[in-house]
MIKOLMAR-682605 format. One record per residue (C-alpha): x, y, z; residue in one letter. Coordinates in steps of 0.05 Angstrom, whole numbers, padded with zeros to 5 digits, always signed. Layout:
residues N
XYZa/...
//
This chain:
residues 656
+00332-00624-00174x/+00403-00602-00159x/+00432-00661-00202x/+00380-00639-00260x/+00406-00579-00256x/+00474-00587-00259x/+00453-00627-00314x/+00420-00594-00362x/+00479-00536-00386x/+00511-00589-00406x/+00465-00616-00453x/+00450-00561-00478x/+00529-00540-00487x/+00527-00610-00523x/+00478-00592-00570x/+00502-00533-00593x/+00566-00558-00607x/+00538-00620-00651x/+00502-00564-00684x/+00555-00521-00704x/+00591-00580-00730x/+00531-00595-00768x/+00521-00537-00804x/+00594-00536-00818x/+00598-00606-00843x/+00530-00578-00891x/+00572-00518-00914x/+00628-00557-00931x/+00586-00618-00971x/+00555-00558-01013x/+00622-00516-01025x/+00658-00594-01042x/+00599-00616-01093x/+00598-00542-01127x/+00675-00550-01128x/+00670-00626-01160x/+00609-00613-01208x/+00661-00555-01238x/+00705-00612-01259x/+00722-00631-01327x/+00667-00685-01342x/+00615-00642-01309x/+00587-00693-01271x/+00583-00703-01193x/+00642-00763-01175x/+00630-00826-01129x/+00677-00808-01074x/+00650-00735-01063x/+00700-00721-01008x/+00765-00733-00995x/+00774-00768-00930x/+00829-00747-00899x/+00811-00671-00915x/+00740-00680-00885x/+00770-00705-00828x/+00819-00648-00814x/+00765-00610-00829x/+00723-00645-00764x/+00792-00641-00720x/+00797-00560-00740x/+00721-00559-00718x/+00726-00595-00648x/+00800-00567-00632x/+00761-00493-00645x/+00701-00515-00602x/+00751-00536-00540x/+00781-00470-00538x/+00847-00495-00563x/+00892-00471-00617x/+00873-00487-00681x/+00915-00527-00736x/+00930-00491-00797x/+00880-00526-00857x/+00896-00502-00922x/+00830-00462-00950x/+00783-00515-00979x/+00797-00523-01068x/+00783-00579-01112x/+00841-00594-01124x/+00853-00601-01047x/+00793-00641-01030x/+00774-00680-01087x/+00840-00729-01098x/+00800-00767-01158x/+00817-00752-01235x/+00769-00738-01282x/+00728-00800-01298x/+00748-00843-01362x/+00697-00855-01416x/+00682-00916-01449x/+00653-00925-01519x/+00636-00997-01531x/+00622-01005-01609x/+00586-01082-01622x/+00565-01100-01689x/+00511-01152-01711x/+00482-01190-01770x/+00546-01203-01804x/+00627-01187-01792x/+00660-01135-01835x/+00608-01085-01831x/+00658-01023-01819x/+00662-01019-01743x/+00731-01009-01739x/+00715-00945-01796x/+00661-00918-01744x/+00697-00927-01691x/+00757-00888-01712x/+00706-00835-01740x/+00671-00833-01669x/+00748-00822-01636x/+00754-00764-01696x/+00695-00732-01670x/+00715-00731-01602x/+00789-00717-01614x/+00763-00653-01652x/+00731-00627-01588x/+00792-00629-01548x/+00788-00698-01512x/+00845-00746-01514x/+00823-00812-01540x/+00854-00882-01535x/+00824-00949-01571x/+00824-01022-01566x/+00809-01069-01604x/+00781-01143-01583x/+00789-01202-01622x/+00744-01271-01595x/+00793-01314-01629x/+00857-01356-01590x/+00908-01334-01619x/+00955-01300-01583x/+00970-01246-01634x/+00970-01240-01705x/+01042-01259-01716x/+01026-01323-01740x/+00967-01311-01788x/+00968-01329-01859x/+00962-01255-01892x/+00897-01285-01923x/+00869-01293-01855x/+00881-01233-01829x/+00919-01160-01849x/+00998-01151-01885x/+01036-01175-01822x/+01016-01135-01766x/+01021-01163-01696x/+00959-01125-01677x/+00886-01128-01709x/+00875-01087-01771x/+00840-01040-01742x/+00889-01015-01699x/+00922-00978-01757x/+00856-00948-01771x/+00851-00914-01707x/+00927-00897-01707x/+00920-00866-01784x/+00856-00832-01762x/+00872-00811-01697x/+00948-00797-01696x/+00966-00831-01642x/+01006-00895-01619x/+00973-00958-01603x/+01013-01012-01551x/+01010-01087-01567x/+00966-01096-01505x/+00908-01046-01538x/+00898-01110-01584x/+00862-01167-01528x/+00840-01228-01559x/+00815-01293-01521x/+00882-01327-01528x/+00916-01267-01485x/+00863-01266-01432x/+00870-01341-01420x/+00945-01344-01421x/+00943-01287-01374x/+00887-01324-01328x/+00927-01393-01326x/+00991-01354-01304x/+00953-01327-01258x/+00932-01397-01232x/+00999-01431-01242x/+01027-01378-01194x/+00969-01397-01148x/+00942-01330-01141x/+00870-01354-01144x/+00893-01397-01077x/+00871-01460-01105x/+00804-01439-01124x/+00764-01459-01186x/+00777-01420-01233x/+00720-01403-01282x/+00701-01354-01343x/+00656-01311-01292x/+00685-01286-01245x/+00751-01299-01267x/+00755-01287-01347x/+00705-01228-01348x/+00748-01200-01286x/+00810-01206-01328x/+00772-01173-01383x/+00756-01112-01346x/+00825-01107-01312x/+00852-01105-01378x/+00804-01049-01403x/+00814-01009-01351x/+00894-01014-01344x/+00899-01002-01420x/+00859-00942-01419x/+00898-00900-01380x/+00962-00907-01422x/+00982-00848-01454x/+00984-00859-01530x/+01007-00788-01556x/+01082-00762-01545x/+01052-00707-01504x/+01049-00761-01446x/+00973-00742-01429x/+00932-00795-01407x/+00867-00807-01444x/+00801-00792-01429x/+00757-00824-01472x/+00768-00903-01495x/+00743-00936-01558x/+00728-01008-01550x/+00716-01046-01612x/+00682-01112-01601x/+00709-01159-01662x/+00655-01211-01692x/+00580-01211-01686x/+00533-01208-01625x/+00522-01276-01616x/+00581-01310-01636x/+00603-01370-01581x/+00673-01335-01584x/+00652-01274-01564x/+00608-01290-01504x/+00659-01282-01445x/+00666-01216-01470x/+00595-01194-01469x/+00580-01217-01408x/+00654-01173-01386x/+00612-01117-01408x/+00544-01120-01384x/+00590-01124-01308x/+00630-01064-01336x/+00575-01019-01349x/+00555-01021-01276x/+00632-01026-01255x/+00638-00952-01279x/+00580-00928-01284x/+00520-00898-01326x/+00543-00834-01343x/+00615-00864-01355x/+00590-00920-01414x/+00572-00918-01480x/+00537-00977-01528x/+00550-00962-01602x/+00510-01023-01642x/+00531-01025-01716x/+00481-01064-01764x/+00469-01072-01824x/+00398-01054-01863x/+00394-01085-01930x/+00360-01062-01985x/+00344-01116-02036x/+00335-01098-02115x/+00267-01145-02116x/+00236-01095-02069x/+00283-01034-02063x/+00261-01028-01991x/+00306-01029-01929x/+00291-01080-01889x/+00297-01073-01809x/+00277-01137-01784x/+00361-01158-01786x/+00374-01095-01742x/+00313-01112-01700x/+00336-01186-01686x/+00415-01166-01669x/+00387-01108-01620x/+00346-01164-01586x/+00397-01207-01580x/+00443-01151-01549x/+00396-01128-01504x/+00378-01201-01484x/+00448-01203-01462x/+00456-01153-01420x/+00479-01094-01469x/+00418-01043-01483x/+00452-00995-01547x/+00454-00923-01529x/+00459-00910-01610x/+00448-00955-01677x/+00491-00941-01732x/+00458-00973-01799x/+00503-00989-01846x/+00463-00992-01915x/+00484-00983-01991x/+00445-00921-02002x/+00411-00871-01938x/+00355-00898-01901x/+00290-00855-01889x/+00260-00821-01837x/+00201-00876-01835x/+00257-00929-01827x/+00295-00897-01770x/+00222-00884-01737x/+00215-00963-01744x/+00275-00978-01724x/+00268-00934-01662x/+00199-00967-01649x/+00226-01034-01640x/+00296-01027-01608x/+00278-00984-01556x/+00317-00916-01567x/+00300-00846-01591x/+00298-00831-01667x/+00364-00783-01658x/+00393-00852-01635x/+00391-00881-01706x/+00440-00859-01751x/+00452-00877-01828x/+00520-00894-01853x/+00509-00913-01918x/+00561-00920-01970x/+00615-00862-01993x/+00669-00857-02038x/+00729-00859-01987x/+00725-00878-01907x/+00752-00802-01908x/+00676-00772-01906x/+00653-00820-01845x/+00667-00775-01788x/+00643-00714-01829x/+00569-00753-01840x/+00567-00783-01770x/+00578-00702-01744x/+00530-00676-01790x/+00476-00724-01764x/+00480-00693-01691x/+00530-00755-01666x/+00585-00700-01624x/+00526-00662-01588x/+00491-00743-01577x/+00556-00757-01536x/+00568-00695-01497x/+00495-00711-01471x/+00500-00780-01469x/+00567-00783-01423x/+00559-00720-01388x/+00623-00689-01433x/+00635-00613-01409x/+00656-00572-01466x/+00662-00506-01482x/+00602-00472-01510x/+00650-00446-01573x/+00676-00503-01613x/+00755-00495-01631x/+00763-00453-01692x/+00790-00520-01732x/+00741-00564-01722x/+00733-00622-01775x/+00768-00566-01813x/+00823-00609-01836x/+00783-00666-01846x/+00737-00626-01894x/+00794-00599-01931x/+00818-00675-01943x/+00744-00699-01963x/+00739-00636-02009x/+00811-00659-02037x/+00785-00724-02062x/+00725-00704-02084x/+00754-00664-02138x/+00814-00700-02158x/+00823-00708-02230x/+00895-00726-02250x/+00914-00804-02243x/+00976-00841-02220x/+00981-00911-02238x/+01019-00954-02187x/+01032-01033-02191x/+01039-01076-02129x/+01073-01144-02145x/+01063-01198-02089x/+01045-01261-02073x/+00971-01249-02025x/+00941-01210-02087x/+00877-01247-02085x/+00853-01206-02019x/+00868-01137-02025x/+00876-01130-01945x/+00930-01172-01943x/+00961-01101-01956x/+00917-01065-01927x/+00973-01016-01901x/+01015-01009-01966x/+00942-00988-02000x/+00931-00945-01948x/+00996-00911-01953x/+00998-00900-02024x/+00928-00870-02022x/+00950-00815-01964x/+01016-00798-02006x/+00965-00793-02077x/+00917-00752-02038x/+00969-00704-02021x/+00998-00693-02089x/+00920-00687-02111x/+00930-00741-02156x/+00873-00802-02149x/+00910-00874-02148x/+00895-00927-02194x/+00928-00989-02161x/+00943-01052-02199x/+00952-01119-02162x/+00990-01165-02204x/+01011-01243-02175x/+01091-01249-02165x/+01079-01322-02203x/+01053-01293-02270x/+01114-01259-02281x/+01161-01322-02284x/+01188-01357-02351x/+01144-01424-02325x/+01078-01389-02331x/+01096-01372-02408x/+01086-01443-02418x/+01040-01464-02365x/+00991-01399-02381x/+01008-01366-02431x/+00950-01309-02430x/+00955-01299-02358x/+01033-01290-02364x/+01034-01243-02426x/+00962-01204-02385x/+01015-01191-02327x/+01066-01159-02362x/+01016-01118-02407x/+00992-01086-02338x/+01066-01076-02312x/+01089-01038-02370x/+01030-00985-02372x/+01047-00973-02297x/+01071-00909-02280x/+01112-00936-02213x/+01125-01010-02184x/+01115-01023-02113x/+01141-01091-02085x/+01119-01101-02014x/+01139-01152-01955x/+01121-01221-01944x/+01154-01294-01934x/+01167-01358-01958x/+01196-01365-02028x/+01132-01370-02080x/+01141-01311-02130x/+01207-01290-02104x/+01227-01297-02180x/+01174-01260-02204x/+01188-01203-02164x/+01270-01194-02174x/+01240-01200-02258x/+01195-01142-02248x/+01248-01101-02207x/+01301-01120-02262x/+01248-01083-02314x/+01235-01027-02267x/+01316-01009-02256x/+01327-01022-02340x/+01267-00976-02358x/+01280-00924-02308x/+01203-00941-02275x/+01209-00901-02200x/+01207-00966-02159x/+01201-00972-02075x/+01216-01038-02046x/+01191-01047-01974x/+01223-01098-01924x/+01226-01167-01984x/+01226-01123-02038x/+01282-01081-02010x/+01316-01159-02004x/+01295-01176-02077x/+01319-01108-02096x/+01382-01131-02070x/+01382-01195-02099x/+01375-01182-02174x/+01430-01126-02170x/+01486-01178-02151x/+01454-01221-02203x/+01454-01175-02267x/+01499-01120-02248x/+01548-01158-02204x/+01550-01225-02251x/+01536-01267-02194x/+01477-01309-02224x/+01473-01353-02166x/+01466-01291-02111x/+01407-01310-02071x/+01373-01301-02000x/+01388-01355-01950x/+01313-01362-01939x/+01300-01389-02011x/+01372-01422-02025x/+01413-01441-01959x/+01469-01466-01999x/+01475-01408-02045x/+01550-01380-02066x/+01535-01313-02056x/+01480-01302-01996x/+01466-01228-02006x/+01409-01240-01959x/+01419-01273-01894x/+01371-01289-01836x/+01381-01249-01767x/+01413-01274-01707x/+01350-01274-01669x/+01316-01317-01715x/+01300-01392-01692x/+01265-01428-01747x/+01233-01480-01705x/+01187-01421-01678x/+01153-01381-01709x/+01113-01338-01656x/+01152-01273-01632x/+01220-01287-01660x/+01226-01226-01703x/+01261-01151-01713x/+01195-01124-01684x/+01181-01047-01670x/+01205-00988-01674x/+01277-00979-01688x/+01327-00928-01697x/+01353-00908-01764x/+01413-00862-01775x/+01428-00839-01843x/+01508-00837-01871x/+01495-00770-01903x/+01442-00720-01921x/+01449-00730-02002x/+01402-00784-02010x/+01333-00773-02038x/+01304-00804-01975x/+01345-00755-01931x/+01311-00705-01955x/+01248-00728-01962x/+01248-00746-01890x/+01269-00660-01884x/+01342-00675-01862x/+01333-00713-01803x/+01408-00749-01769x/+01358-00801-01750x/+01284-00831-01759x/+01247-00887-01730x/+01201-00935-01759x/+01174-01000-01757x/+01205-01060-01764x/+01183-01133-01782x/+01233-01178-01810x/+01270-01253-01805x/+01323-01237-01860x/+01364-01176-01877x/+01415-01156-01934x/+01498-01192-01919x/+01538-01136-01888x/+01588-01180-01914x/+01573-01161-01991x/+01556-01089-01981x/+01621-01066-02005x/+01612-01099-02071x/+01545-01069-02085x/+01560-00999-02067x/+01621-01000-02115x/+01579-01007-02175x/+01527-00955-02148x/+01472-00985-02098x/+01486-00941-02035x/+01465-00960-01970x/+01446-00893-01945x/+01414-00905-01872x/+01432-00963-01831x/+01421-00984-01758x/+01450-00945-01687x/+01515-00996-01692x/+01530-00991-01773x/+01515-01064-01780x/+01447-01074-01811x/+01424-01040-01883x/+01351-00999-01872x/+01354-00964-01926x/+01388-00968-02002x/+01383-00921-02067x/+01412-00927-02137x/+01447-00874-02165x/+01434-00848-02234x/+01364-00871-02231x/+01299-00828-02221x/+01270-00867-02149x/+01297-00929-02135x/+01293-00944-02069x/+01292-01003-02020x/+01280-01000-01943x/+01281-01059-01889x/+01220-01020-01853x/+01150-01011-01857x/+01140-00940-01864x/+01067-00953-01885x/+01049-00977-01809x/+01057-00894-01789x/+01034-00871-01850x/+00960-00820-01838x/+00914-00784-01881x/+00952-00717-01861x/+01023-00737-01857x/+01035-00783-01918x/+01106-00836-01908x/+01164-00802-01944x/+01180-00859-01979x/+01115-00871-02013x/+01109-00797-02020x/+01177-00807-02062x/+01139-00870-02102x/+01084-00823-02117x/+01114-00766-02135x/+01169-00794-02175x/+01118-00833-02214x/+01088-00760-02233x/+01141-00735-02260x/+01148-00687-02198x/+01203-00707-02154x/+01260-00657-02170x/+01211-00603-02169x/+01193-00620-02103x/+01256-00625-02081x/+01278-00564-02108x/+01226-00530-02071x/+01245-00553-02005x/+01197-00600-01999x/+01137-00565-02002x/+01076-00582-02035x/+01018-00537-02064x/+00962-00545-02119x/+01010-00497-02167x/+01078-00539-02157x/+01043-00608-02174x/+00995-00581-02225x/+01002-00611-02297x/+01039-00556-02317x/+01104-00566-02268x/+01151-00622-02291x/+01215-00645-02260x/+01255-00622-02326x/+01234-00553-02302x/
//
């Protein structure tokens, strides 16, 4: 009895203190998930509580309960306790029954969207095939040059921000990475296998991309875009599907997104939409492992209400799930019909987004503004391109692009010609006759001449013959990166008097090479051996036309992608008889950019200003193109650069 009781007090003394603690560990869980559930997604996190806080937390709690003094603990906050960030969002957008459907278009549109609520987006864009990058692609193959998918400048022109090399994966990267990997022997001599180890990489890459910032404020992201290149059920794309189906439970329910873009046709012998296509690629998705969170149908005119109940019938998701994007005039109305179909409020419930109950003031306001813009444009501007890829139109994708933004904000709609370098020549006159004299009938009714980058030599001719008729007739004329080159070349020919000036790329042993190739060029390799990038350009004074349309900037910097540039050598020569070079590189020794004086717009540059060129901030230099073409230049320049529906009306001429 005596040891009982001696006993028993301390028990109990036991007890109560495990119950204090207790109820203190209760209060704190429910102060820490109130605190976390405030966060910025709105959504409760995976590690509730900071460790090391919980446990000075316990130590303050037991140092209390033995009577001794307590250590100072900072009074519990979220941003004490909770040492996670916000959680990032993924958006994967698939697309099935055939390529080319518009994902990269929805995508952007979906990043609009969400950009217009406040979020900061990011994107990338997969490609299934080996190939490193897109250095190496023939231009009919793939986009005007770009090292990166197409669709990268879509979500750069849409979203205003600036994509890394490494937001463009394609199998050939993923491997090359794996194999180092295995070279180095960090897989300790295992086998190495497309699951684990390719889908691993995969979703390494994902998530290491995602957090770079891609907007000069330096904020990181918190939503990413994934685009998903091919066609559910392509071999090529497989490792990547499978990468996903692990991803989605890698980060989470609330934290992914399936976007499935398919298309409903709608043939003339029935002029019914027909679902079954949709209703086979959803299958085939969800067989895989992917279950689509929302179908986007891509159709030539809108689908009905009875087709999106179908459609929700047999792929398993709500009818506010389906969406119609069926065909508009520009790609400029997408994110204004995805928002008006309920899409923005779909996502903030779908991924647990925590926004303010009053949307910002501007939202989709500018966009409207630019969709009402081209809805009731009018006046026409008739440019010319002259190149050598003319038989598919996105083999200058960007250049189209660009001269559609600057047109759009002169409210003036574009009428762009594509003519083949080769009909121009003196051969075709006797070879083809009709398509020769065809070719120049189109070049003269032009309003402007554009003459954009490439390589090799086919059509070089043509295109120094069709900048020799732009400089005689006084046509505004913009040569970008080869046509700057060509620009070049036919001025030592026909002003100069050196009829043998050429480029060392067409004519090694030429008397007079004007154009040279750069030291870091290696011909025996083609992959990764050019001027890539972003580069600095200084400008010699602020009298050129380009100084001012770039508003009086010392410097700018734009993209470069080049093997050949113009003979520092010669420049003396050229600029005596009136072809300035006005901007060159940091060290004086490369030409970026050249005008000729006493004409209208003639301009070359070694650049590609089209690459940075958006809806809302047009490239200077094909704002110059576009606005000298309309008789509007001086004015514009007079103004201060300044545009509005008065100064560019038909009224308002440069002789003003």
């Amino acid at each position: 009895m005596v040891l009982l009781s001696k006993f028993i007090p301390k028990v109990y003394k036991l007890i109560k203190a495990k119950t204090m603690i207790v109820n203190n560990v209760l209060r704190f869980c429910t102060y820490t998930c109130f605190g976390i559930h405030n966060a910025r997604t709105g959504i409760l996190v995976n590690n509730m509580f900071n460790f090391q806080g919980v446990g000075s937390y316990f130590k303050f709690l037991m140092d209390q309960d033995q009577g001794n003094a307590p250590r100072p603990v900072t009074q519990w906050s979220y941003s004490n306790y909770c040492a996670c960030e916000p959680e990032m969002k993924y958006i994967l957008v698939t697309g099935g029954v055939i390529s080319g459907i518009g994902k990269g278009v929805i995508a952007s549109s979906i990043g609009t969207l969400l950009k217009s609520c406040g979020f900061h987006v990011t994107a990338i864009k997969i490609d299934p095939y080996i190939n490193i990058d897109a250095g190496t692609f023939s231009p009919y193959e793939h986009d005007d040059g770009g090292e990166v998918d197409l669709d990268l400048g879509n979500y750069e022109r849409f979203l205003n921000i600036t994509l890394h090399k490494e937001n463009n994966i394609t199998t050939g990267k993923i491997y090359e990475h794996v194999i180092k990997k295995e070279r180095k022997g960090d897989y300790l001599g295992k086998t190495v296998q497309v699951v684990p180890h390719i889908t691993d990489a995969i979703q390494e890459w994902v998530e290491r991309v995602a957090q770079v910032t891609v907007t000069p404020d330096g904020q990181r992201p918190e939503v990413c875009i994934v685009e998903l290149g091919g066609t559910i059920g392509d071999i090529e794309g497989m490792p990547f599907v499978e990468a996903f189906r692990q991803f989605q439970f890698r980060v989470r329910r609330e934290n992914f997104c399936c976007v499935h873009v398919s298309l409903v046709p709608q043939p003339k012998a029935t002029g019914e939409h027909k679902t079954k296509p949709t209703q086979a690629s959803v299958r085939e998705l969800r067989g895989l492992g992917l279950s689509p969170d929302l179908i986007a149908c891509r159709s030539e005119n809108p689908i009905t209400d009875g087709v999106k109940e179908k459609i929700s019938n047999f792929c398993h998701v709500r009818p506010i799930q389906v969406i119609c994007i069926h065909d508009v005039p520009t790609i400029y109305h997408v994110p204004l019909l995805m928002h008006n179909q309920g899409l923005t409020e779909l996502f903030i419930e779908r991924l647990q987004l925590n926004l303010p109950e009053k949307r910002p003031q501007q939202f989709l306001s500018k966009w409207q503004d630019l969709v009402d813009r081209v809805d009731h444009l009018v006046k026409e501007v008739t440019i010319t391109l002259v190149g050598k890829y003319t038989q598919l139109e996105d083999s200058y994708a960007s250049v189209n692009k660009a001269l559609h933004h600057a047109s759009l904000t002169c409210n003036y709609k574009l009428n762009l010609n594509y003519i083949e370098a080769t009909d121009l020549e003196a051969r075709m006159q006797e070879e083809n006759p009709v398509r020769f004299h065809e070719a120049w009938q189109q070049l003269c009714k032009s309003d402007g001449l554009l003459v954009p980058g490439g390589f090799g030599i086919r059509g070089i001719e043509g295109k120094i013959t069709a900048i020799e008729w732009a400089r005689r007739n006084k046509k505004p004329y913009l040569g970008v990166c080869l046509g700057f080159q060509c620009a070049v070349i036919e001025f030592a020919r026909n002003v100069l008097g050196w009829k043998d000036a050429n480029s060392t790329e067409v004519n090694p042993d030429t008397p007079y090479p004007v154009v040279i190739d750069m030291p870091e060029y290696n011909p025996g390799h083609m992959g990764g051996t050019m001027r890539l990038g972003k580069r600095k350009t200084v400008f010699q004074n602020g009298d050129g036309v380009l100084s001012k349309l770039y508003k009086g900037q010392q410097y700018i910097e734009e993209r470069h992608r080049h093997r050949y540039e113009v003979n520092p050598a010669f420049v003396p020569d050229l600029e005596t008889l009136g072809m300035k070079f006005l901007g060159q590189d940091v060290n004086g020794e490369r030409m970026e950019i050249m005008e000729l004086q006493g004409h209208p717009y003639f301009v070359g540059v070694q650049f590609h200003p089209e690459y940075i060129s958006s809806p809302l901030q047009p490239s200077p230099p094909y704002l110059g193109l576009i606005l000298a073409s309309c008789d509007k230049l001086s004015y514009y320049l007079s103004k201060g650069c300044k545009l509005s529906p008065r100064q560019i009306s038909d009224d308002v001429s440069s002789d003003e």
